[in-house]
C-alpha positions in Angstrom: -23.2 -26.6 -51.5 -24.1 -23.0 -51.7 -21.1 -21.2 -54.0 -18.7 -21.1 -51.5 -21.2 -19.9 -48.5 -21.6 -22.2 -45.5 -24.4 -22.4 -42.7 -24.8 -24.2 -39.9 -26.9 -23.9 -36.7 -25.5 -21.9 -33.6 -27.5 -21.2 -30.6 -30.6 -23.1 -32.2 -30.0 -20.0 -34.9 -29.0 -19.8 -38.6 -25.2 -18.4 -39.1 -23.7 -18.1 -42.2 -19.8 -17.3 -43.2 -18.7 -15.7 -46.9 -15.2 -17.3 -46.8 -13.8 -13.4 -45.2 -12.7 -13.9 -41.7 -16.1 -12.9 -41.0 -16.4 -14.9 -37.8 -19.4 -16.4 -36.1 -19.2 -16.3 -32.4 -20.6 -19.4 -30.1 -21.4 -19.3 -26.5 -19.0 -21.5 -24.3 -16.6 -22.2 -27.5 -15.2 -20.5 -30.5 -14.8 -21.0 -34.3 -12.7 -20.0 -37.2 -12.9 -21.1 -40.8 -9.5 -22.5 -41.0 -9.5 -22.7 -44.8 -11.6 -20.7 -47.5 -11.0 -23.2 -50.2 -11.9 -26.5 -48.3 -15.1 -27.5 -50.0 -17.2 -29.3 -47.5 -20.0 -26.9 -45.6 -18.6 -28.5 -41.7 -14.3 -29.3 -43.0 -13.6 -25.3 -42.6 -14.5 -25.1 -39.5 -12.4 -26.1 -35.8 -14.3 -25.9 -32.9 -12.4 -25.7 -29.8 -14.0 -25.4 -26.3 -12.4 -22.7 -24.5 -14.3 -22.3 -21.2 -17.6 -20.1 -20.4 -17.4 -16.6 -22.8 -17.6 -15.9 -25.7 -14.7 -15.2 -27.9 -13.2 -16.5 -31.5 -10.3 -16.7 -33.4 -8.2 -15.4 -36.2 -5.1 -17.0 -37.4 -3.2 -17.5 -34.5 -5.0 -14.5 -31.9 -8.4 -15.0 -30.2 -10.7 -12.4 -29.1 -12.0 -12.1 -26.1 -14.4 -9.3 -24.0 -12.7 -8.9 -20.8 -14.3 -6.4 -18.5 -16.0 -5.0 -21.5 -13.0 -4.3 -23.4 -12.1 -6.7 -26.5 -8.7 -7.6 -26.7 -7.1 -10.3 -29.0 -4.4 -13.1 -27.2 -2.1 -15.7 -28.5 -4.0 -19.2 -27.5 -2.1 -20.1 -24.8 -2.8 -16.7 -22.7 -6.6 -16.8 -24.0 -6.8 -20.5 -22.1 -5.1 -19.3 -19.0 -7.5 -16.3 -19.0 -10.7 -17.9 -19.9 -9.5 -20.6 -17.6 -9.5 -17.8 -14.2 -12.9 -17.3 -14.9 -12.3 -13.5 -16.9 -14.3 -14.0 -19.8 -18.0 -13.8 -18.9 -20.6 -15.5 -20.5 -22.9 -13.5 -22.9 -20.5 -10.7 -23.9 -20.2 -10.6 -27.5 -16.4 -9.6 -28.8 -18.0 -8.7 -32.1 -15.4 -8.1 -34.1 -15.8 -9.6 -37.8 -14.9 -7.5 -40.6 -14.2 -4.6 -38.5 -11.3 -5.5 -36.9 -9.4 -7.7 -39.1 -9.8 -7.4 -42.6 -10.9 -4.6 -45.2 -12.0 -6.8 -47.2 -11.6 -7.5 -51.5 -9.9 -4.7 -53.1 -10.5 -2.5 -50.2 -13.9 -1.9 -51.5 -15.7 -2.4 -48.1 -12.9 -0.5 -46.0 -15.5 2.5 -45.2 -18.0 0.2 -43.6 -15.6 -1.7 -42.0 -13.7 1.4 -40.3 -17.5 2.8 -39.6 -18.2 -0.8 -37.4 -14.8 -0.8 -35.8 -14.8 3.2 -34.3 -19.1 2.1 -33.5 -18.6 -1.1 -32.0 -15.2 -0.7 -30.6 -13.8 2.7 -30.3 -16.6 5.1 -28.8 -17.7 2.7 -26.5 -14.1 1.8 -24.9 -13.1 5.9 -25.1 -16.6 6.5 -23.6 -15.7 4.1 -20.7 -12.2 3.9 -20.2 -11.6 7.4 -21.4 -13.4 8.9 -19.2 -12.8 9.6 -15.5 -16.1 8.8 -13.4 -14.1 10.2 -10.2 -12.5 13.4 -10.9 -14.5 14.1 -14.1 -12.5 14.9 -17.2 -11.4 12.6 -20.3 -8.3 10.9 -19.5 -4.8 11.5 -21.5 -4.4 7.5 -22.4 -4.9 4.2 -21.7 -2.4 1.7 -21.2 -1.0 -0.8 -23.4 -4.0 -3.4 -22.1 -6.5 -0.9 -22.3 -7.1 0.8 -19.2 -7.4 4.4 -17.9 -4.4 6.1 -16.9 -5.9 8.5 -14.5 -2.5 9.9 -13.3 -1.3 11.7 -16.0 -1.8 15.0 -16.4 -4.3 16.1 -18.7 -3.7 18.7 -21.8 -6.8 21.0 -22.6 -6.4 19.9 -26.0 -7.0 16.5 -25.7 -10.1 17.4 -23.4 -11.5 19.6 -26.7 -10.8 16.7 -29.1 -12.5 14.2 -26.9 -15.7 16.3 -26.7 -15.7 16.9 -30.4 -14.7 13.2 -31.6 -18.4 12.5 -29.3 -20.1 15.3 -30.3 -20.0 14.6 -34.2 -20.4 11.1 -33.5 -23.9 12.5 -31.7 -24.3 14.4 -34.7 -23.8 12.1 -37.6 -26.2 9.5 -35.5 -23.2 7.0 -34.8 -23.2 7.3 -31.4 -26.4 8.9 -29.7 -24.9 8.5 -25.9 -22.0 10.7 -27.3 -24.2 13.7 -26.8 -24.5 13.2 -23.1 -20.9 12.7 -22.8 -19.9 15.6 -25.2 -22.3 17.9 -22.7 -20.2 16.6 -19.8 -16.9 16.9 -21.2 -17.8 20.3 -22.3 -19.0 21.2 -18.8 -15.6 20.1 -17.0 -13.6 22.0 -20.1 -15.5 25.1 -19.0 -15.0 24.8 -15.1 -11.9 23.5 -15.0 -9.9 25.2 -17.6 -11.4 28.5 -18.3 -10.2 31.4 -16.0 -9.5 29.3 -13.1 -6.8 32.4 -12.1 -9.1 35.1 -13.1 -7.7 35.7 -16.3 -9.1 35.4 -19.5 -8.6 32.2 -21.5 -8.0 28.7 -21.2 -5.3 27.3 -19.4 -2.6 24.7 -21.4 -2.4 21.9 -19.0 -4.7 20.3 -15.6 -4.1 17.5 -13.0 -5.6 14.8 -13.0 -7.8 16.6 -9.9 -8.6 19.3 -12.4 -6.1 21.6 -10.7 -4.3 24.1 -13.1 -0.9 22.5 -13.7 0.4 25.4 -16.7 -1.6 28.5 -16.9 -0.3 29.6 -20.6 -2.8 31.0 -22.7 -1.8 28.4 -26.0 -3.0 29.4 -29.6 -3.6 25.7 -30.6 -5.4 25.0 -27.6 -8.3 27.6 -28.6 -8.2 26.1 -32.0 -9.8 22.9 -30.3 -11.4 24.6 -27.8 -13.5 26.6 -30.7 -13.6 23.4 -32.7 -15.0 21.8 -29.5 -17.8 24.2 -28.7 -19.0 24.1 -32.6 -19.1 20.9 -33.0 -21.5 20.8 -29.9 -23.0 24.1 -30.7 -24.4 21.9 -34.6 -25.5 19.3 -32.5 -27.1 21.0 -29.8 -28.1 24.6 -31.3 -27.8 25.7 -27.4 -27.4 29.6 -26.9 -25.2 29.3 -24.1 -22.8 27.3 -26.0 -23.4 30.1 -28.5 -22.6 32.5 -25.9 -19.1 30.4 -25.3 -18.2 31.1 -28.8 -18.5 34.6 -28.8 -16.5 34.9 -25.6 -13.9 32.9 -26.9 -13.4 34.5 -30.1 -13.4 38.1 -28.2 -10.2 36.7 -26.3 -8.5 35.5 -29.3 -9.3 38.3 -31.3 -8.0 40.8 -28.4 -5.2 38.8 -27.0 -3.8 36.3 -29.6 -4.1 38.0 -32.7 -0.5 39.0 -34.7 0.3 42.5 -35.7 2.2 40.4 -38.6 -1.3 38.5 -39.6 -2.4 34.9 -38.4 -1.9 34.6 -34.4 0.6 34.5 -31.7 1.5 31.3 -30.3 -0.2 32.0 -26.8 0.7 34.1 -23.9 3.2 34.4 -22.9 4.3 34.9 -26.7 6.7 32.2 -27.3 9.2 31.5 -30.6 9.7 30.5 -33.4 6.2 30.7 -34.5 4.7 27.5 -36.3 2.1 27.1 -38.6 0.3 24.5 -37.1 -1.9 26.8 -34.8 -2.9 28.6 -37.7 -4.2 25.6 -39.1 -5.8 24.4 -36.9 -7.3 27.8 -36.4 -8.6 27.2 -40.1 -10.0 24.2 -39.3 -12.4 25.8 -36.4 -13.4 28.5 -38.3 -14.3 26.8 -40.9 -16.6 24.1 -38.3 -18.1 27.3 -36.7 -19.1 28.2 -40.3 -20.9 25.2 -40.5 -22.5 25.3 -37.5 -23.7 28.8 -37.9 -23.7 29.5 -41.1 -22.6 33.0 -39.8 -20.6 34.9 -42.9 -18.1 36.3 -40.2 -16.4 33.4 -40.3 -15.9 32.6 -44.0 -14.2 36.3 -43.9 -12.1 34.6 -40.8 -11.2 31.8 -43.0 -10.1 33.9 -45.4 -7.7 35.6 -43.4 -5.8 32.6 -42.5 -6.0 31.9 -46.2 -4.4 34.6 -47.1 -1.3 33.9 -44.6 -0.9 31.0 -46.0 -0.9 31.9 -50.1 1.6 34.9 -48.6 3.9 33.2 -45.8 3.2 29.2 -44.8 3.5 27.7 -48.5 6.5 28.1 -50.7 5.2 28.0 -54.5 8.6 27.6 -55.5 9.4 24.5 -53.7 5.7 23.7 -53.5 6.3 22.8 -49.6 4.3 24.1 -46.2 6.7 25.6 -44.4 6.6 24.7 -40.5 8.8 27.4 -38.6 8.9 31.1 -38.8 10.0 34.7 -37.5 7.8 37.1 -36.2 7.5 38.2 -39.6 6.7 35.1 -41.2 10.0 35.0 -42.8 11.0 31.3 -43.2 13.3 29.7 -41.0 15.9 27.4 -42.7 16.4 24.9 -43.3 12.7 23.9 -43.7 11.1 21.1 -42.0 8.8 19.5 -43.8 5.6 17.2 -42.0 4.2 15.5 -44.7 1.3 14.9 -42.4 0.6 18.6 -42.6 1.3 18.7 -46.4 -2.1 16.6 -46.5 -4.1 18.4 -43.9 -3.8 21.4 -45.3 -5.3 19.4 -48.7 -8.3 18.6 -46.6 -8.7 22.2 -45.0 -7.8 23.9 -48.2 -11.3 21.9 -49.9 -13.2 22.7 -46.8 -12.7 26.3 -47.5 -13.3 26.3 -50.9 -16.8 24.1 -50.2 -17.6 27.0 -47.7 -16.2 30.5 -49.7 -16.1 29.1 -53.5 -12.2 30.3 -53.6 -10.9 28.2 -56.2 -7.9 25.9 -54.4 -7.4 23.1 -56.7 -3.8 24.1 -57.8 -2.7 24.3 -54.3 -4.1 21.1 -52.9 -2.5 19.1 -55.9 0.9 20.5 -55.5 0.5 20.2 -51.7 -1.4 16.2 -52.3 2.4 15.7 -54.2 4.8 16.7 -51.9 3.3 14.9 -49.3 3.6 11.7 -51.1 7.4 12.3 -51.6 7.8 10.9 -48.2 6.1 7.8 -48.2 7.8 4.4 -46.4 8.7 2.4 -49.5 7.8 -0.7 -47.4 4.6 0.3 -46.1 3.4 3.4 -48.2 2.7 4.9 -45.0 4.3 8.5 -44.1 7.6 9.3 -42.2 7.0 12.1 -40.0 9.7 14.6 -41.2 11.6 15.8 -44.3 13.3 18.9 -45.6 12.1 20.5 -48.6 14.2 18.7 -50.9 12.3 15.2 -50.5 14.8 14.0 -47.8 13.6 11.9 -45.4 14.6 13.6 -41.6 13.0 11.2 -39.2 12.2 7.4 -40.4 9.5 7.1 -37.6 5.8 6.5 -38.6 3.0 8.4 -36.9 -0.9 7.2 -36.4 -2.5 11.1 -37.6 -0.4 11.4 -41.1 -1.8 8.4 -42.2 -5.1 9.8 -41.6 -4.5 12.9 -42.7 -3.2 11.2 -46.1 -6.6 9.6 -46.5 -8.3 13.0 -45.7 -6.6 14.6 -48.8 -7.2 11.9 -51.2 -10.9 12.0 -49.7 -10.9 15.5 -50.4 -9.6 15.0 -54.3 -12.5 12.0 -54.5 -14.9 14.7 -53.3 -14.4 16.9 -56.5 -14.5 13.7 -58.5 -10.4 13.5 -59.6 -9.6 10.9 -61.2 -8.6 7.4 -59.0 -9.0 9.5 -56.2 -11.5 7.6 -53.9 -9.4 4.5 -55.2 -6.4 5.9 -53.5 -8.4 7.1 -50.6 -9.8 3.4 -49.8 -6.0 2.3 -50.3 -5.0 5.2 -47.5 -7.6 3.7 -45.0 -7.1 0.1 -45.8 -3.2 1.5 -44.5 -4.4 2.7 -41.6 -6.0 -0.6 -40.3 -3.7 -2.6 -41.3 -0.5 -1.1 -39.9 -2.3 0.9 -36.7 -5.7 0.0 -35.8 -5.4 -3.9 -35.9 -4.1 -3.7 -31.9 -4.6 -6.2 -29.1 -7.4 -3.7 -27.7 -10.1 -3.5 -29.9 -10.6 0.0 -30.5 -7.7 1.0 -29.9 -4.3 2.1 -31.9 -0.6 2.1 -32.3 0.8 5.5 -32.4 4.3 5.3 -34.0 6.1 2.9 -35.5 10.3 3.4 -36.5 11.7 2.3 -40.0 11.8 -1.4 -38.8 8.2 -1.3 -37.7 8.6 -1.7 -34.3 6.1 0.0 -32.2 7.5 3.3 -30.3 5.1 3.9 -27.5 3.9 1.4 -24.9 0.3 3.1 -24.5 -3.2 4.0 -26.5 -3.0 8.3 -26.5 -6.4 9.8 -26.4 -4.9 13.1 -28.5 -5.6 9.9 -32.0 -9.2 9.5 -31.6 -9.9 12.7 -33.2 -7.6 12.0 -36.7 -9.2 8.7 -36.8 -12.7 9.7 -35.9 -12.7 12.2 -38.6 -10.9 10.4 -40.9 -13.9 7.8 -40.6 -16.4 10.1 -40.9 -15.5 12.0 -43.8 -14.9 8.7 -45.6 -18.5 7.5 -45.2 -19.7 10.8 -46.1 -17.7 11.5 -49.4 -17.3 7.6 -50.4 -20.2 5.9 -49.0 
């Protein structure tokens, strides 16, 4: 006996098993330790022949690789697959750790996040995601995991793709994400950038790349800045350079607010909403970083400003999501605790990158976002008002991300149980929306019974989750 560790010989190769669903895959059959606490090294262990591919088992599911895409099935539809000949021999669904447990105390739930979106995520958004025909990243996958390559395609999704690969380049995840960032970044640009003549990128493209909405949108540029950033820190290109420039001479002539912050888009549209001006923050701050250029810390610090002046109340200790032209606060006030905890996350960034003290902010922010947690679940609705009412029961994928973001954030100036509720947050995440049938893949929105709301995989998630991920392993390791 070996305290609780077996081994035994697969492929004419030593295997071993720690008693944590971490599963050992067999060519031709598969195997699951049925029972942690049985004490013999073989009694733990079913083998059940299944046909020729490789796959395993967990619980009552079994993973399988079908067309390169791992996807877990009850047993009966895993025989009748396996048994048409669609699992081929030799692909590995390797799945372990990564997709079905975060392991004791949540204490391994960075590393096990970091081997699901390596293993499973960038290569199925870097293959199904991406339209080998008509070029462009595609807006979802269905419910089994393929492309949809008819619906239309939103310019923002198209940015976030092209940074989720480009900082997985970066951070040395994912070196094939450069190539596909370059791409991406090349059909953004000839597709969506003046195709009328005008200034700007348009809101919304065909599946053929034809221009489907021509508005000029404020959060699109966020992204699209964000986007050419991200590439510009990986590449250091000067054309990609040049992008940025041009791009902030638009926004800066055409999108910019006599009232401070920026229009919505053109045409100008109301009420006006915070969340451009976020996300606005967020590029900035990303350019800074990639060009460690002081403009943009100054640029930061104007959207600081509006929101110390206009987006957060101090008095109900709320982010405000709907306003007048003149920033006045439209009431009632919806609350998206989601946002609550991004701005957390973007409020530290800021401080790492100006040394503006923020900490009083992203506590009282960090606390009213946690007024609207699912007793249940501890996951986040995705409305309130500003009283701690709960508007809309339904559960989102990106708050809980965004909830992990801030507590990351609180762990990264060493508060106090901090990274413990930060691992809790991401061990969340898995459990209630990454563990889907597609490996790599997600649930976006559950309702107060926990039923899921949406019958397909959007593309507009990878980004939360990516960077969710990312900033975990580099603030907890």
């Amino acid at each position: 006996m070996q305290d609780r560790r077996q081994k035994r010989l697969v492929n004419g190769t030593s295997a071993e098993n720690d008693g944590r669903r971490s599963l050992t895959l067999i060519s031709g059959a598969q195997t699951c330790p049925l029972s942690p606490k049985r004490r013999r090294p073989e009694a733990g262990w079913k083998r059940r022949d299944l046909g020729p591919a490789i796959c395993l088992r967990t619980h009552s599911r079994i993973a399988l690789r079908i067309r390169g895409v791992a996807r877990s099935y009850d047993e009966s539809m895993a025989q009748h697959l396996l048994g048409n000949g669609r699992g081929r021999e030799g692909e590995v669904a390797s799945i372990g750790n990564t997709a079905h447990t975060a392991g004791s105390g949540h204490q391994d739930i960075v590393g096990s996040l970091k081997s699901l979106m390596i293993e499973h995520s960038l290569p199925l958004w870097s293959a199904e995601g991406w339209d080998p025909a008509a070029g462009g990243f595609v807006e979802r996958l269905d419910i089994e995991g393929r492309a949809d390559r008819t619906e239309p395609r939103r310019v923002r999704v198209q940015a976030r793709q092209i940074y989720a690969f480009a900082k997985a380049a970066q951070i040395g995840w994912y070196p094939e994400g450069r190539e596909i960032a370059m791409r991406g970044l090349d059909y953004l640009l000839a597709k969506a950038k003046s195709p009328d003549g005008r200034p700007g990128f348009v809101h919304l493209l065909g599946p053929d790349g034809s221009t489907i909405n021509a508005m000029r949108d404020t959060y699109d540029h966020a992204f699209v800045l964000l986007a050419l950033s991200t590439v510009y820190q990986l590449s250091n290109d000067a054309q990609v350079r040049s992008e940025i420039e041009a791009l902030l001479a638009f926004i800066d002539r055409d999108l910019r607010s006599p009232h401070g912050g920026f229009i919505e888009g053109i045409p100008a549209t109301m009420p006006r909403r915070q969340n451009p001006q976020m996300h606005m923050l967020e590029a900035l701050i990303a350019t800074f970083d990639a060009t460690r250029d002081s403009v943009f810390q100054n640029r930061a610090g104007d959207l600081y400003g509006l929101f110390v002046a206009n987006l957060y109340d101090p008095q109900r200790q709320v982010l405000g999501e709907y306003f007048e032209e003149d920033w006045s606060r439209i009431e009632p006030v919806s609350v998206e605790p989601g946002h609550q905890a991004e701005w957390v996350w973007l409020l530290r960034g800021f401080e790492r990158i100006t040394g503006c003290p923020t900490a009083r902010h992203r506590s009282q922010l960090l606390n009213s976002a946690l007024r609207y947690r699912d007793d249940v679940t501890g996951c986040l609705f995705d409305e309130g008002d500003a009283d701690g009412n709960i508007r809309k029961f339904t559960r989102r994928c990106w708050p809980q991300t965004e909830i992990a973001k801030a507590w990351i954030a609180q762990a990264e100036v060493e508060e106090q149980g901090a990274a413990d509720e930060a691992r809790e947050a991401l061990a969340r995440l898995h459990r209630h929306y990454l563990r889907h049938p597609v490996m790599g893949g997600w649930y976006d929105q559950f309702d107060r019974d926990g039923r899921s709301l949406v019958d397909f995989i959007p593309a507009s998630s990878f980004y939360h989750i990516l960077c969710a991920i990312v900033e975990a392993e580099r603030v907890l390791g």
